[in-house]
N, C-alpha and C positions, 0 to 999 in steps of 0.2 A: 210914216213907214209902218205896213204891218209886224203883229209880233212875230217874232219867229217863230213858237210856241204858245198855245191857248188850251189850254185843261176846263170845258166850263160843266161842273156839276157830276164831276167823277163819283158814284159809288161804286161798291164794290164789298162783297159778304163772302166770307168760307164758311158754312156752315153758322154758326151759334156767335162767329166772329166779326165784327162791321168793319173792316181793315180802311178803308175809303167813306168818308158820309159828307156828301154832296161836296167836294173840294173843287176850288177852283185856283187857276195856277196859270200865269201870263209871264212869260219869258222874252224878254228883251232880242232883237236878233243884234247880232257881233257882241253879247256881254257875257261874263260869268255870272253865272245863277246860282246861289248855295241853295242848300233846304239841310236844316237843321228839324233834330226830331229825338225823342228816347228810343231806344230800343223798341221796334213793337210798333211804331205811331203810323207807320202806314207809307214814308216814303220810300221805301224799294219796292212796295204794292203799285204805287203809281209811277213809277218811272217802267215797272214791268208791266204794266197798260201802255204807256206811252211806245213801250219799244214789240209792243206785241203779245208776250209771252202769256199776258191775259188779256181779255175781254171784258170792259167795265159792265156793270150791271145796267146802268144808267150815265149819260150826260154824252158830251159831245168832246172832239179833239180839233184844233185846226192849227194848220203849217201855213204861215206865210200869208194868214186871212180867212184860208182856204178851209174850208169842211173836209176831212178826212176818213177815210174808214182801214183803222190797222188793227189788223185780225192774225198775226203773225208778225214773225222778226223779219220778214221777207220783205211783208208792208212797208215794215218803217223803213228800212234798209234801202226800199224805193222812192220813201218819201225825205230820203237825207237823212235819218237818224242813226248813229252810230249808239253803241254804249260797252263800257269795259267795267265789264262784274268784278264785284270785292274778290271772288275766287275764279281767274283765269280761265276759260273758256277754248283753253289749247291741249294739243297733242304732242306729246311731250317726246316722241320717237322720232317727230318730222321737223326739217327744217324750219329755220324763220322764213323762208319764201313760201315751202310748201303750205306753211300756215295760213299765211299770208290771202294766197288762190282755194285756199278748203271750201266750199261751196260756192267759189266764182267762176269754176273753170271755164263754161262757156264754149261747150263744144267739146270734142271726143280728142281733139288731138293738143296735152297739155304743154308742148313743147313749146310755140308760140304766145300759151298765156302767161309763161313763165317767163321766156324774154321780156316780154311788155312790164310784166311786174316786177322783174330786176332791176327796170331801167326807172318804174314811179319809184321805185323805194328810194333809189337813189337821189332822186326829184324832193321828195318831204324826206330824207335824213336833210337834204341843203336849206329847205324853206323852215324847217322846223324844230331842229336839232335832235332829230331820232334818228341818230348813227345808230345800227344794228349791224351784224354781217348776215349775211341772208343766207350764208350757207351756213351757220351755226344750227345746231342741236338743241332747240328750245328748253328739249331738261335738265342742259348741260349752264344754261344761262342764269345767273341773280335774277331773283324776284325783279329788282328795277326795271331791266332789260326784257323777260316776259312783258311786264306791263308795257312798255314800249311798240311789241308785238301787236301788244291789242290794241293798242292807238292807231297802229299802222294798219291793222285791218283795216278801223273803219274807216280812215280815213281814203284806203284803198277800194273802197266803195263807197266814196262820193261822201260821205257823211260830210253834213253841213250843222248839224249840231251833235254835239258829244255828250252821252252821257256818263258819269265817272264814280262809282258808289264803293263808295271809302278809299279812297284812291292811292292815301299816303298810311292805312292800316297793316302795308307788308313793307312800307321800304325805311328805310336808315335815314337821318335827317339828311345830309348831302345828297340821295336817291331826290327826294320829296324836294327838297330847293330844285336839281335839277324841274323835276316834275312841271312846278309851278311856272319856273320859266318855259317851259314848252307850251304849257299854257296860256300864258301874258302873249305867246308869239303866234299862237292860234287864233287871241283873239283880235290880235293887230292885222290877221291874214282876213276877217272876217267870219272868225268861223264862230258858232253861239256854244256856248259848255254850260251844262249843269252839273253842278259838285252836289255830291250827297256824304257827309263827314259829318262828324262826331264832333271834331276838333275845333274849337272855337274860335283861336289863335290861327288856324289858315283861313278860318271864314273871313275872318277880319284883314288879313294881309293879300288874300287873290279875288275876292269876289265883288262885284259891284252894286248883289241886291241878295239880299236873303228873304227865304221864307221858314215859318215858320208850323210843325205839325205837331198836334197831342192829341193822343189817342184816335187816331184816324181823322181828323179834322184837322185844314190850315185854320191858324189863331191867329196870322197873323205876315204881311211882308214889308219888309223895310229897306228903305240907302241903309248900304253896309257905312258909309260915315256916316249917318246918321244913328247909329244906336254903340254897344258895347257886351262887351262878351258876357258881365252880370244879366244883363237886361234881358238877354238872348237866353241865358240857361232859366231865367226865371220865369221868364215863355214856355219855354220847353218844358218843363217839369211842372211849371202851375204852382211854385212856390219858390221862395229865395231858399240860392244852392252856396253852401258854402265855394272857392273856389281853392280853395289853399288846405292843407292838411292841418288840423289841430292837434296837435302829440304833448305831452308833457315828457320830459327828459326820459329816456332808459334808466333800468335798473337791471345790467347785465349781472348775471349770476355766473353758475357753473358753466365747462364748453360742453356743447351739446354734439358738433361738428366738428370734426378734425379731419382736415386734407398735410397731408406730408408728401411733399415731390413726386406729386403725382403727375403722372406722364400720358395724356390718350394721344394714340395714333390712327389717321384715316387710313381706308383700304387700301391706299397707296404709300403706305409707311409714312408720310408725311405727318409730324409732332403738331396735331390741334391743340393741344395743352400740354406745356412745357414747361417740367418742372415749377409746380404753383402749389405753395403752401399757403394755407390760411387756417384760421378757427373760426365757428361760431357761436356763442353764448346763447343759454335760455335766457329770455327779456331783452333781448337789443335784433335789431334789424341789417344783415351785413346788404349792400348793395354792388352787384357788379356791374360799372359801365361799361361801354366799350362798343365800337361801329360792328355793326353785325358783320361776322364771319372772320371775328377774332378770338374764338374757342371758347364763346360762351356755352355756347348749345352743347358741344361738344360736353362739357365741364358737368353742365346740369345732366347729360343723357348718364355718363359716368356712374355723378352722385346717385340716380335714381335706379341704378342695376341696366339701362337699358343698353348700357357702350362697358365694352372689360377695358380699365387700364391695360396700360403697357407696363407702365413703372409705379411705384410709391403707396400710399396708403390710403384708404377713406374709414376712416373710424364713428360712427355713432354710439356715445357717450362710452367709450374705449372699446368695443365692439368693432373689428374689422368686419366690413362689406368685401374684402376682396377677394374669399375662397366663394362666396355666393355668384355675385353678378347678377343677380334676380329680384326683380320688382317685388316678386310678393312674399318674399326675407326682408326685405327694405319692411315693406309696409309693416310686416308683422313689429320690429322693432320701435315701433312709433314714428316711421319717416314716411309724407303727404307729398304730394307732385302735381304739381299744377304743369303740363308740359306748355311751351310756346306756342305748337301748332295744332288747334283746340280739332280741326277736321282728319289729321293723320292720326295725331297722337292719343288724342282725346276723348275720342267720340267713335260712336258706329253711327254715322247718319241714317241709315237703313232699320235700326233699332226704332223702341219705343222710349222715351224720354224716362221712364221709367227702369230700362232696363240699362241705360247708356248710365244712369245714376247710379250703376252697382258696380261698373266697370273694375278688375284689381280689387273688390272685395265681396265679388260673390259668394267666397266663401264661409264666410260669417253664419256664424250657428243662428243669429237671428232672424237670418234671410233661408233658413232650409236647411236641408239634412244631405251630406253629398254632394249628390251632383240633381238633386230634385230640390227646386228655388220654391219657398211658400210664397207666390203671387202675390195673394192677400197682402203679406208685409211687405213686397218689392213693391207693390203700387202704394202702402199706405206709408212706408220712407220717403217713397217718392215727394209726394203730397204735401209733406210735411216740411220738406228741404224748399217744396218749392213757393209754400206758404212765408218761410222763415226767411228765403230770399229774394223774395217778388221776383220770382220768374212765370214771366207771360208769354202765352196764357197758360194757367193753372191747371193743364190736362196730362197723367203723365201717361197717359195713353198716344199720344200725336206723336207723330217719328221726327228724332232730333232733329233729320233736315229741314224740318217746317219751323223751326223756332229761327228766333234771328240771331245772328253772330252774336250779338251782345248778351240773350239769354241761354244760347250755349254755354256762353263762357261761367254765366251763374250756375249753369246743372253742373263743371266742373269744379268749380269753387265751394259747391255745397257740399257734392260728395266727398272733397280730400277735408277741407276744415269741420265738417260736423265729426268726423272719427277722432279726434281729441287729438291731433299726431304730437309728439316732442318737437320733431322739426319738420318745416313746413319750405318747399323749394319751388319757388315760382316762376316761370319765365312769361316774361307778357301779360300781365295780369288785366290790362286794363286792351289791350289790341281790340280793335276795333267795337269799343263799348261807350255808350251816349253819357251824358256827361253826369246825370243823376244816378248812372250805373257805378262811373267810375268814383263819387262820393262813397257808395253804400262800400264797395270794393275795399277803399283806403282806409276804411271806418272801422271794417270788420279785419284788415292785416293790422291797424295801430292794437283794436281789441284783444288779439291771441297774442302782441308782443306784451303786451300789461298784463294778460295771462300768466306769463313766466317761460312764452313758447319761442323756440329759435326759429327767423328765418331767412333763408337767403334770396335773395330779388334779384333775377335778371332783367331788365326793362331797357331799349334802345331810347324811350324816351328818359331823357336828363331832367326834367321838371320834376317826375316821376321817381328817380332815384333820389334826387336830392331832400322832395317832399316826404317822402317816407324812409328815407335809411338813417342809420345812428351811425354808422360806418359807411364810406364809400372805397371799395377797392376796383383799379380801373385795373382793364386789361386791353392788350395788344398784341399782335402777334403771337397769340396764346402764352402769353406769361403779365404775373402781375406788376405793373411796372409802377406802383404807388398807392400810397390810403391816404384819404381826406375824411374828415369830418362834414356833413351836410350844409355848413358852411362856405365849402368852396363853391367859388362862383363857376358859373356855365364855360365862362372864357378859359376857366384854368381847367375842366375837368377836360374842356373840347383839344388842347393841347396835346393835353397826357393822353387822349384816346387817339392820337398820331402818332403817341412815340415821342414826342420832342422833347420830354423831359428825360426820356431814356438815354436819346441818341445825345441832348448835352451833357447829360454824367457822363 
């Protein structure tokens, strides 16, 4: 049987950049395919050849045996390939159905293609467990559900191989199990999937063949049983990764963080944090768990000036935040913000990597005078952040959007921890970051807590909490319903983020 997919001799250059150097890439038809990579190494370059969005420089594509020429997403979309981007590729004002027919209408009169397409959707919710309601509000829906959407497209236009890059980088572990099983039953239906993750631990539990990329070149493809998640990061990186955090005990000092019954309310009065007291100490690490969209965000937006309480108090080192409500009073007092959502919160994609690195501290007398920025040092901080943080490539002229999710996340991370803050407030640190990212990442949060610096960790992954917190405080239905030490096991922490320890006291 032909492969369902054939990549032979893929280049491809931006400029001064060799993103693709001669790669070739043979895909099983009916299997999942991983491709494991650092940040940067060039496979969402080649999946975005495969699905159109570029034009390789050089080498050849074939479907099914066949020689191919996709010169657009129209091409592939003709030739069976579907793909669902790390950041959603919907309209958030329209319908799940409308979404669904966006570019397939097919003629002037859309009433008929929306019949047709209300009656497939209901067709693959049955074959493939993508229950949706098709008259929902797509901006109204969980991350999971969007992502659901996009499966549904392409599958609503015939796609016969999937592509999925980073797939499980927005959703909640119960999200990503479902995910996986939609998967397993795509590819009992016949259909081919390529995963493109970070995460090693799903490479190894859904996929049947990985490959492997560094620095724009495959080094390498393997039987997912026949290798191991060491072996795999030591591919990737080009040298042995630790996989486990190295910490030596905390030495919790002064509280640096004090929340007293504090209360946030969403637009619709509804209590996202309800009444939740905690401290945080300089030198020890607090962790909150908890399944997304149980008032963590909420909690962080708070602490960071960007949400006012309703009720209670946010003190830094006895200094009330709560006549402020202002990020750059926060900042001024020595408090650092990593936010969750590195493209809303974090970034101006449309910027220069240079300038998205000043973001909340343009005002710094070292960056200028006023409201007139000295260039010269906004590009030679730049530079130097991104020297200190191997962020690739080293240009801090290129517009954020062109760096990859994982190197976003370092121009965030350099710019809150090089200003020395007292307290440092993380959500998602490590989201959608390759695996030698997420070492340097845990390397430098273990560093500032041996510093003497407080911080708080919000992270949906649990490996993650456990590995780096000296405290774990779980939360639920926006209240904190127990504290564990990093000791507690996955099983007890997965209980309490249900409730169940709540509901039997």
């Amino acid at each position: 049987m032909p492969a369902a997919i054939e990549m032979i001799g893929i280049d491809k250059r931006f400029g001064a950049v060799h993103a693709n150097r001669n790669v070739d890439l043979t895909v099983a038809k009916g299997s999942i395919h991983g491709i494991v990579g650092e940040n940067g190494a060039g496979k969402s370059t080649l999946m975005s050849i495969l699905f159109g969005f570029y034009e390789a420089d050089a080498g050849e594509i074939r479907i099914n045996g066949k020689p191919v020429s996709i010169r657009s997403p129209a091409d592939a979309i003709e030739a069976g390939i579907g793909m669902v981007h790390q950041h959603f590729m919907l309209v958030e004002p329209f319908t799940v159905l409308e979404n669904v027919v966006l570019g397939a209408e097919d003629g002037p009169l859309i009433g008929p293609v929306l019949a047709h397409a209300r009656s497939e959707l209901a067709r693959l919710a049955r074959d493939y467990e993508l229950q949706v309601d098709p008259d929902a509000v797509v901006g109204t829906l969980p991350v999971g559900l969007q992502q659901r959407v996009e499966i549904l497209k392409a599958l609503f236009r015939g796609a016969e191989t999937l592509i999925l890059d980073e797939p499980t980088g927005v959703l909640t572990p119960p999200e990503a199990d479902h995910l996986f099983r939609i998967l397993a039953q795509l590819k009992q239906q016949g259909k081919t999937v390529i995963l493109i993750t970070h995460k090693l631990r799903e490479i190894m539990a859904i996929t049947d063949t990985v490959s492997i990329m560094r620095r724009g070149e495959m080094v390498a493809t393997k039987k997912t049983a026949e290798t191991n998640p060491a072996e795999l990061a030591e591919l990737m990186v080009g040298r042995r990764v630790l996989l486990r955090v190295e910490k030596g005990p905390a030495k919790p000092a002064e509280i640096i963080l004090e929340i007293e019954h504090l209360t946030v309310r969403d637009e619709k009065g509804v209590a996202r944090v309800d009444d939740v007291s905690f401290v945080v100490r300089s030198g020890e690490i607090v962790g909150i768990a908890g399944v997304s969209g149980n008032g963590q965000s909420e909690l962080l937006e708070a602490i960071a000036g960007i949400r006012k309480p309703a009720e209670g108090r946010i003190l830094v080192e006895g200094r009330s935040l709560d006549e402020h409500c202002d990020p750059r009073h926060s900042r001024m007092i020595g408090l650092a913000h990593v936010p969750e959502d590195r493209q809303r919160r974090g970034l101006v994609a449309s910027f220069e990597a240079a300038e998205s690195a000043i973001l909340g501290w343009h005002y710094e007398p070292s960056l200028g005078r006023g409201w007139l920025l000295d260039r010269e040092a906004v590009v030679d901080r730049c530079r130097s952040e991104m020297a200190g943080f191997d962020i690739r490539p080293q240009n801090p002229h290129l517009r954020t959007a062109k760096f990859s999710g994982g190197n976003q996340q370092k121009i965030i991370l350099a710019r809150e921890i090089e200003r020395d803050p007292k307290l440092l407030i993380v959500g998602q640190p490590t989201r959608g970051v390759d695996i030698g990212a997420i070492e340097f990442i845990h390397r430098r949060l273990i560093e500032l807590r041996d510093m003497g610096k407080a911080i708080l960790l919000i992270s949906v992954e649990l490996d993650e909490i456990r590995s780096l917190s000296d405290r774990i405080l779980v939360m639920c239905q926006g209240r904190i319903v127990g504290e564990r030490t990093s000791e507690a096991s996955e099983g007890e922490l997965g209980l309490m983020m249900a409730g169940i320890e709540r509901e039997a006291a």
